[in-house]
N, C-alpha and C positions, 0 to 999 in steps of 0.2 A: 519409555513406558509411563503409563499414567499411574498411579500406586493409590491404596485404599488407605488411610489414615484412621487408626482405631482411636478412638476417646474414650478410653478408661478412664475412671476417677482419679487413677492415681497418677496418670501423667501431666506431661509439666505443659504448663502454656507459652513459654517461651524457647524454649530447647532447642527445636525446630527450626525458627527464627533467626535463635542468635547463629545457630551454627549452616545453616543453609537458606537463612533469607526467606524462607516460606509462610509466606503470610499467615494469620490465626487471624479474620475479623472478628468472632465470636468470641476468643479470647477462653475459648473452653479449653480442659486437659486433652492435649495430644500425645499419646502412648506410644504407637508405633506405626511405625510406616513396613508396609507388609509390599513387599516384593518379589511375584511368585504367581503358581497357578492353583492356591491355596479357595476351596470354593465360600470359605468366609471371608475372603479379602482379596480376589482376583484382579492383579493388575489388566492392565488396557493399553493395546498397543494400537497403530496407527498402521492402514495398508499403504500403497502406494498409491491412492486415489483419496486419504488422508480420512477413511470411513474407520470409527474404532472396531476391535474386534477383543474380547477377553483372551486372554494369553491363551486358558485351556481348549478353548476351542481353534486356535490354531494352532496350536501342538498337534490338536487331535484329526485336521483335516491328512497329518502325514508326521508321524510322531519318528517312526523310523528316520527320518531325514531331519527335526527337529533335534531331536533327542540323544542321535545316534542309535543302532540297532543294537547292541550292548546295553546300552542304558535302558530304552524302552524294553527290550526282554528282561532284563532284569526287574525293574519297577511298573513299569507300564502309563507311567508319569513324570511330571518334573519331580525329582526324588526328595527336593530341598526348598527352603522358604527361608527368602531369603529380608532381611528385619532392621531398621533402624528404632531402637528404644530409649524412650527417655521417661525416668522414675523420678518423679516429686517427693513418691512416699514409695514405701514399701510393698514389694508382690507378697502374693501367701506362700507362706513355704510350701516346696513344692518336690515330690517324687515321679518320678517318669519310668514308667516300666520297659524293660525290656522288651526285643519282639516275641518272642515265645509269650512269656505273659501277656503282651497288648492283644497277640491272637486268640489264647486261650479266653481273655475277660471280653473282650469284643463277640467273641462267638457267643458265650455264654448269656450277655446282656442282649443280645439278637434275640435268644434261645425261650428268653425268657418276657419278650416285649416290652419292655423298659425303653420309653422314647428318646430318643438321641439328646432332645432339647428338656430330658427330665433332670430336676436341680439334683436327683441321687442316683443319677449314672458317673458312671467311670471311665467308660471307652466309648471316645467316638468316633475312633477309628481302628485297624489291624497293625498299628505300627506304631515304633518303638520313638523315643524323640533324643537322642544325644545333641548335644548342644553346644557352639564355641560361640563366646561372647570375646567381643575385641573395645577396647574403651577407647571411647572420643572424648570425653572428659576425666576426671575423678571418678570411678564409676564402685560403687562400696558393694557387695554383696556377703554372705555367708555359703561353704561350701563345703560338704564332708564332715563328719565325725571327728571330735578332738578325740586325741587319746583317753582310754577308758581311766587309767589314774588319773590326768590333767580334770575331764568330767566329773569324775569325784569329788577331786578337792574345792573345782569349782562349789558344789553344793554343799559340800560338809561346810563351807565356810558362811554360807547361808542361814543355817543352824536351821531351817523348817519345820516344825512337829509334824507338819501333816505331812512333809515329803521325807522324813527321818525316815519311817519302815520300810519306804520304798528303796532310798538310797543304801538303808542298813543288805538287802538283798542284792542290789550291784556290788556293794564290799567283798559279799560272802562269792562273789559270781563274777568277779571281774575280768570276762569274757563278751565275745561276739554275741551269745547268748544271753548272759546276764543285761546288758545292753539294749538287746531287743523286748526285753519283758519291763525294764526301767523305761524304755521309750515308751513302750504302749502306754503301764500302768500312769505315768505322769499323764501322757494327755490326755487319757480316759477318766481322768480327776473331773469332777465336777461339784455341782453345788457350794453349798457352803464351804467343805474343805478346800477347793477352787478359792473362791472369795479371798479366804482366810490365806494361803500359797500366795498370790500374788500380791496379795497385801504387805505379806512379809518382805517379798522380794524388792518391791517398791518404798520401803522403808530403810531397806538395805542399800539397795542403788542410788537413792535421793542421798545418801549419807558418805557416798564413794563419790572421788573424783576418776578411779579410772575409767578409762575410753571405753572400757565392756558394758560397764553400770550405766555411762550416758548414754550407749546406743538402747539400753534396755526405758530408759526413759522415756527418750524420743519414738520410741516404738510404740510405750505404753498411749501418747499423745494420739497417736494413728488406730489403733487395735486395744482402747480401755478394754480390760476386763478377758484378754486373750489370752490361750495360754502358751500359746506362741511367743509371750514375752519370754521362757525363760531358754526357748532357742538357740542366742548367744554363748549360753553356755556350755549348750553340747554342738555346737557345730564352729568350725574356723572361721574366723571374720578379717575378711582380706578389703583391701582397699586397692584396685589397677589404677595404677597411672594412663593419661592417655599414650596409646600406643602399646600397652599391655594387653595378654589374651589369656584366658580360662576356659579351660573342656569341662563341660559339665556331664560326667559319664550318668545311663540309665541305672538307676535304682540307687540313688547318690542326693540324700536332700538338701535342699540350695534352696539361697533369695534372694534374690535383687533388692538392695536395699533403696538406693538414691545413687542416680549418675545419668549419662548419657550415652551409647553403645550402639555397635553393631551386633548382631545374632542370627545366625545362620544355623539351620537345625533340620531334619530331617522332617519331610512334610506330613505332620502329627500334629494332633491337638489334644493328647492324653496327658491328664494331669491330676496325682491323686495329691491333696495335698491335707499338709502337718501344724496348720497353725498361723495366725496373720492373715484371719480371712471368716468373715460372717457364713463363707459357703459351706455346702456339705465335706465333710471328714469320713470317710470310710476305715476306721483306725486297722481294724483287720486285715483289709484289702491293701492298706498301705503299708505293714509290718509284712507284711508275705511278699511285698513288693520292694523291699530296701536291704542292702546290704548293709549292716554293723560292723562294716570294718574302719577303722581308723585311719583318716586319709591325712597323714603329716603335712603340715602347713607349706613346707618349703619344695613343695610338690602340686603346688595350683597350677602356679602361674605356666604357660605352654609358650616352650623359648621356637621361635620358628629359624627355620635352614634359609641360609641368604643365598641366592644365585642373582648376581649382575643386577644388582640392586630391586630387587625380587624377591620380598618375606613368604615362606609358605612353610604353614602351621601344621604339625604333622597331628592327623586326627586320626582317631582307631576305629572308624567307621567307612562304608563305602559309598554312604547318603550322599556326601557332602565332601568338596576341599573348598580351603578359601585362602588367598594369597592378600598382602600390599605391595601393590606394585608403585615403585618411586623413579623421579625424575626420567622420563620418557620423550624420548626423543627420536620418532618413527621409531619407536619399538614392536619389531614385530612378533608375534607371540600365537603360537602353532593351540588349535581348539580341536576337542576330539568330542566333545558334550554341548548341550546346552549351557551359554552361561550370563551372569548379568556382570555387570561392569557401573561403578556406583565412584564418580569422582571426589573427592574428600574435601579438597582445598583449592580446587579454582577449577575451571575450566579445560576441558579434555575433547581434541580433535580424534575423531574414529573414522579410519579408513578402510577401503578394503581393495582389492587388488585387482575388482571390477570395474575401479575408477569411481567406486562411493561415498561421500563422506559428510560426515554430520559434526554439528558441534554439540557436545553432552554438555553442558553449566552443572557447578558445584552441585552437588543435593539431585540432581537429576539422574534417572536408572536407565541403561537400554540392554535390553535382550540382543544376542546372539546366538541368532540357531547354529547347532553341531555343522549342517552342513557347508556353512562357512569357511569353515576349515582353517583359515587364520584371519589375522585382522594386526592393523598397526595402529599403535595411539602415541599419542602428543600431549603430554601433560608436565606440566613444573611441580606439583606436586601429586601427592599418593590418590591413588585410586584402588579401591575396593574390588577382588573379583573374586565372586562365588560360581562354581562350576564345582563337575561331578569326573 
């Protein structure tokens, strides 16, 4: 496949490069590599007469046979988009609604003619986007709610005036609900009291050596004047090793701090987000849209099931599965979906039992349609497969 390469600001100009050799002459931020029949990033595949053709439009000449008839009756698409990410800086925090809510606010902004491509829309599509991020580097992000005491003490230790009455109402409320009315009220701070909060915060953290205060630093560098800086302290801040992976469940706020990753996610682009970002904030739409439950730290990271040297990550969704598959040696491996196959570390022979076979190079994606049925590959080290 040919793949769409997004340039965000915040991604890195060498990432790409160091880790699959892919040229940057520009030299601009490369973000992600979108893998998928996504219609803002539609990869491009190649016929047998070597003419391109968009992924989705050859799904759609025979999706039942692409797709499998399971898949397509269920979704009626490729269900999953599939992501190489690389963060320089930090994404905006970010909430993902459920499908019921993504239906319900989709309909609603249809309902009410609010343009898809308007900066104070919410849904731009009827689907929900759970997410598993797998690290190729050091990859830092923030995930889940710290415990409602642990948030506390965070702030009491702060001393705020402007955020004291706020905090004094969590004290009296330290619940799910108190939580929720502490979230809003803080990032609905503005003006001067604003001002006055982060300044405190920044005087506080410039005066700490711990790791919590310097990430609130280095944030501040990215996002002056956000109030997304004091996010650190209500949400867990984990750091994956490469070869670690993280489910990002719906209505669970999370951000990508700095790192390099794959990300596989249900084909959605709904994003209501909390902070670390000049764009629109819908605070209402996004407290109706997040659970306040406290998600213990030692509960991120998603240990995956080994079969014959075979990682697969066990995800509580049906969008999406995604395996690493290691040291391959004509390993043949039985397809019931559409799926991509993304080699990690060198070079991958793909056969199939037509007598076909291609050579994939590092950093290189190829589609295989459901009706396939199996396929054998050839690889010394790990390769990527996303499949449904």
């Amino acid at each position: 496949m040919t793949n769409v390469i997004q340039n965000y600001a915040w991604g890195s100009s060498s990432s790409f490069n160091q880790l699959f050799g892919m040229a940057n002459q520009t030299g601009e931020p490369q973000a992600e590599i979108w893998m998928g029949a996504h219609p803002n990033g539609c990869s491009t595949v190649h016929n047998q007469n070597g003419e391109p053709t968009k992924l989705s439009s050859l799904i759609a000449q025979n999706i039942n046979s692409f797709l499998s008839e399971k898949v397509a009756t269920r979704f009626g698409e490729l269900p999953y988009l599939f992501k190489v990410l690389a963060a320089e800086k930090a994404l905006s925090i970010q909430v993902h609604p459920n499908k019921s809510q993504a239906e319900r606010g989709f309909a609603l902004e249809e309902q009410l003619g609010i343009p898809q491509s308007a900066g104070n829309r919410n849904y731009k599509d009827a689907n929900h986007k759970p997410e598993l991020v797998y690290a190729l580097t050091e990859y830092h992000a923030m995930n889940g709610f710290r415990s409602v005491n642990e948030i506390i003490e965070n702030f009491t230790r702060l001393a705020i005036p402007t955020i004291e009455p706020l905090l004094a109402q969590l004290k009296a409320n330290p619940t799910a609900r108190g939580l929720s009315m502490f979230f809003s009220d803080l990032l609905s701070v503005d003006g001067e009291q604003k001002d006055q909060a982060i300044t405190a915060l920044l005087v506080r953290a410039g005066n700490a050596e711990e790791p919590l205060y310097q990430l609130i630093v280095e944030l501040e560098t990215q996002y002056p004047g956000d109030i997304g800086l004091f996010a650190p302290l209500m949400l867990n801040v984990i750091t994956l090793q490469p070869g670690q992976a993280m489910f990002l469940d719906a209505e669970t706020p999370h951000a990508y701090l700095k790192g390099t990753g794959l990300e596989i996610m249900a084909n959605s682009d709904n994003v209501l987000r909390a902070g670390l970002t000049p764009k629109f904030m819908d605070i209402n739409e996004l407290v109706s849209c997040t659970k306040f439950d406290e998600k213990p730290h030692d509960s991120l990271l998603l240990n995956p099931i080994e079969r014959d040297a075979m990682l697969e990550y066990p995800i509580p969704v049906d969008d999406f599965k995604f395996a690493i598959v290691s040291h391959s040696k004509q390993r043949l491996i039985a397809t019931e979906s559409a799926e991509i196959l993304l080699p990690l570390d060198g070079a991958m022979v793909l056969t199939h039992t037509n007598g076909e076979s291609c050579l994939i190079e590092k950093g290189q994606s190829v589609f295989i349609p459901a009706y396939a049925q199996n396929y054998m590959i050839d690889c010394e080290g790990r390769v990527a497969r996303a499949y449904s």
